[in-house]
N, C-alpha and C positions, 0 to 999 in steps of 0.2 A: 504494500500500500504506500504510496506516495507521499510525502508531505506537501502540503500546499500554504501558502500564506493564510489562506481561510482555515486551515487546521490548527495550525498554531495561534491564530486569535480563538480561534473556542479554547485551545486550552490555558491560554491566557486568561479567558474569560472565567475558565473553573479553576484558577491558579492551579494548573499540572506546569510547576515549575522544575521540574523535573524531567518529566519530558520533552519542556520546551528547551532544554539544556542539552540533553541525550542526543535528540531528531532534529531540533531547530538550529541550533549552532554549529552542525555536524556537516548541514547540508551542504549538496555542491550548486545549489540555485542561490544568487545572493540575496535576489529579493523575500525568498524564505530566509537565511539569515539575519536581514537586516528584519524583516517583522520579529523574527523571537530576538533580538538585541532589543529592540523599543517593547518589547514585552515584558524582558527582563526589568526593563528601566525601568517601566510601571508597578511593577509587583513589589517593589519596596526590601526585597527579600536578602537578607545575610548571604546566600550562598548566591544567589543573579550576582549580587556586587561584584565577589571576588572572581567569576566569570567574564564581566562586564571587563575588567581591571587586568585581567589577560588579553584581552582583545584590544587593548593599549598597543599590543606588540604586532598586530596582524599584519602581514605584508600587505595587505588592501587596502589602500585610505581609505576607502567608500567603510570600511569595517571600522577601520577607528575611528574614523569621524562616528558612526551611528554608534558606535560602542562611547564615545565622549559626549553626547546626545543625551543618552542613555544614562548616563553619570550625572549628568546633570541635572536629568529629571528624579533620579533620586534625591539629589539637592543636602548632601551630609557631609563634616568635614572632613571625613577619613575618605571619600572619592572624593573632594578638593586636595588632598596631599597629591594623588595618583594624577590627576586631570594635567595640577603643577608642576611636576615634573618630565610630561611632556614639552613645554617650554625649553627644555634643552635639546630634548631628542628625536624632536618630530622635524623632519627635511620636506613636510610637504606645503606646499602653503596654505590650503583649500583647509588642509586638515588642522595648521594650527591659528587661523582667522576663528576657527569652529573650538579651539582649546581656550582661547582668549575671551569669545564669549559667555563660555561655560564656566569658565572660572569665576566672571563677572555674576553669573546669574546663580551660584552657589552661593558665591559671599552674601548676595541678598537673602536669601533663603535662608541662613544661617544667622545672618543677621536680627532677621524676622523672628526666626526661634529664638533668640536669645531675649531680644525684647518682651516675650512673649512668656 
């Protein structure tokens, strides 16, 4: 059985974060990888993160970028350590214009929580 981007939203939807990790991240369609990256991103979940935060390293910008996305919309300051320290390492530019904004839109988040 295949996986399809609409598969990996329904289990997104039943948080099968698991299997969106196992079949989603594994796939060789990107556009199924990048739906379970923005899946993971949503789910809030301790083990998405540190997934998410290997995908820092992907030879595909299109993947880091959606995995730095992804990080984002977690919005925590332990993936702002990870997000920052692409600032040295990233040689793409698409991908650290997208590191730059993330960075920015964590520190409010964080911010927010802290106020809060």
């Amino acid at each position: 059985m295949a996986v399809t981007v609409q598969k990996v939203e329904k289990w997104a939807q039943k948080k099968k974060i698991t299997k969106i990790i196992n079949k989603g991240l594994s796939n060789t369609n990107i556009e199924v990888r990048i739906a379970a990256i923005k899946a993971l991103g949503n789910s809030g979940d301790e083990n998405a993160m540190h997934q998410l935060i290997a995908l820092l390293k992907d030879p595909d910008a299109t993947i880091r970028t959606a995995a730095v996305e992804a990080l984002g919309v977690m919005g925590n300051g332990r993936s702002l350590e990870f997000v920052k320290q692409m600032l040295n390492s990233e040689n793409d530019e698409k991908v650290l214009e997208k590191v730059k904004w993330t960075i920015n839109e964590i520190r409010e988040k964080v911010a927010l929580e802290e106020k809060n």
